[in-house]
C-alpha angles and dihedrals in degrees: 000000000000096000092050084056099041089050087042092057097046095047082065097070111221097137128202110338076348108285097129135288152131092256118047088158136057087192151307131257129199117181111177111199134161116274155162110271091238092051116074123152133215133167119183120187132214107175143255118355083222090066095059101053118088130172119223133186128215121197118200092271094051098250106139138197126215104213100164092056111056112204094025109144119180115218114203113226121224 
Protein backbone atom coordinates (compact mmCIF):
# COMPACT_ATOMS: atom_id res chain seq x y z
CA UNK A 1 0.00 0.00 0.00
CA UNK A 2 2.60 2.59 0.53
CA UNK A 3 4.28 2.12 -2.64
CA UNK A 4 0.93 2.35 -4.63
CA UNK A 5 0.53 5.82 -2.79
CA UNK A 6 3.67 6.88 -3.01
CA UNK A 7 3.58 6.05 -6.79
CA UNK A 8 -0.02 7.61 -6.87
CA UNK A 9 1.31 11.14 -5.40
CA UNK A 10 3.98 11.44 -7.42
CA UNK A 11 1.91 10.52 -10.93
CA UNK A 12 0.08 13.77 -10.10
CA UNK A 13 2.56 15.79 -10.74
CA UNK A 14 2.81 18.74 -7.98
CA UNK A 15 6.53 18.67 -7.58
CA UNK A 16 8.51 19.84 -4.75
CA UNK A 17 6.25 22.73 -2.48
CA UNK A 18 4.35 22.35 -5.54
CA UNK A 19 6.04 24.08 -8.10
CA UNK A 20 6.08 21.30 -10.59
CA UNK A 21 7.94 17.97 -10.92
CA UNK A 22 8.04 14.15 -11.54
CA UNK A 23 8.57 13.34 -7.56
CA UNK A 24 6.14 15.25 -4.90
CA UNK A 25 6.92 12.45 -2.38
CA UNK A 26 10.30 10.84 -0.67
CA UNK A 27 8.15 8.07 0.55
CA UNK A 28 5.25 6.91 2.30
CA UNK A 29 4.93 5.47 5.57
CA UNK A 30 2.21 3.47 6.94
CA UNK A 31 2.63 2.19 10.97
CA UNK A 32 -0.67 0.13 12.23
CA UNK A 33 -0.85 0.02 16.26
CA UNK A 34 -3.50 -0.62 18.64
CA UNK A 35 -5.64 2.41 19.65
CA UNK A 36 -8.74 4.15 21.13
CA UNK A 37 -11.14 4.60 18.65
CA UNK A 38 -11.14 8.87 19.31
CA UNK A 39 -7.49 9.06 19.03
CA UNK A 40 -6.08 8.70 15.55
CA UNK A 41 -2.80 10.29 14.48
CA UNK A 42 -1.62 11.75 11.33
CA UNK A 43 1.42 13.93 10.41
CA UNK A 44 1.76 15.01 7.33
CA UNK A 45 4.79 16.74 6.32
CA UNK A 46 5.38 19.61 3.79
CA UNK A 47 8.70 20.49 4.00
CA UNK A 48 11.18 23.31 5.40
CA UNK A 49 9.82 26.02 6.75
CA UNK A 50 12.60 27.82 4.74
CA UNK A 51 11.02 26.82 1.67
CA UNK A 52 7.84 28.47 2.39
CA UNK A 53 9.01 32.01 3.16
CA UNK A 54 9.38 34.40 0.34
CA UNK A 55 10.09 38.17 0.40
CA UNK A 56 8.17 40.46 -1.93
CA UNK A 57 8.47 44.38 -2.73
CA UNK A 58 5.55 46.92 -3.57
CA UNK A 59 6.23 49.94 -5.02
CA UNK A 60 3.48 52.87 -4.73
CA UNK A 61 1.88 51.83 -7.64
CA UNK A 62 1.59 48.21 -6.53
CA UNK A 63 4.06 46.77 -8.94
CA UNK A 64 5.93 44.41 -7.12
CA UNK A 65 8.89 42.75 -7.46
CA UNK A 66 9.76 38.58 -6.13
CA UNK A 67 13.46 38.67 -5.12
CA UNK A 68 13.65 35.46 -3.11
CA UNK A 69 12.26 33.32 -6.18
CA UNK A 70 14.59 33.86 -9.47
CA UNK A 71 12.78 33.18 -12.53
CA UNK A 72 9.46 33.91 -11.00
CA UNK A 73 7.04 35.73 -13.81
CA UNK A 74 3.28 36.77 -12.76
CA UNK A 75 0.52 36.22 -15.58
CA UNK A 76 -2.50 38.35 -15.17
CA UNK A 77 -5.60 36.51 -15.59
CA UNK A 78 -8.43 37.90 -17.63
Amino acid sequence: MEKLLEDGINAIGLGPQGMGGNYSVMGVNIENTARHPSAIGVAVNVGCWSHRRGHIIFDKDLNFTVDTHTGFEYKEEN
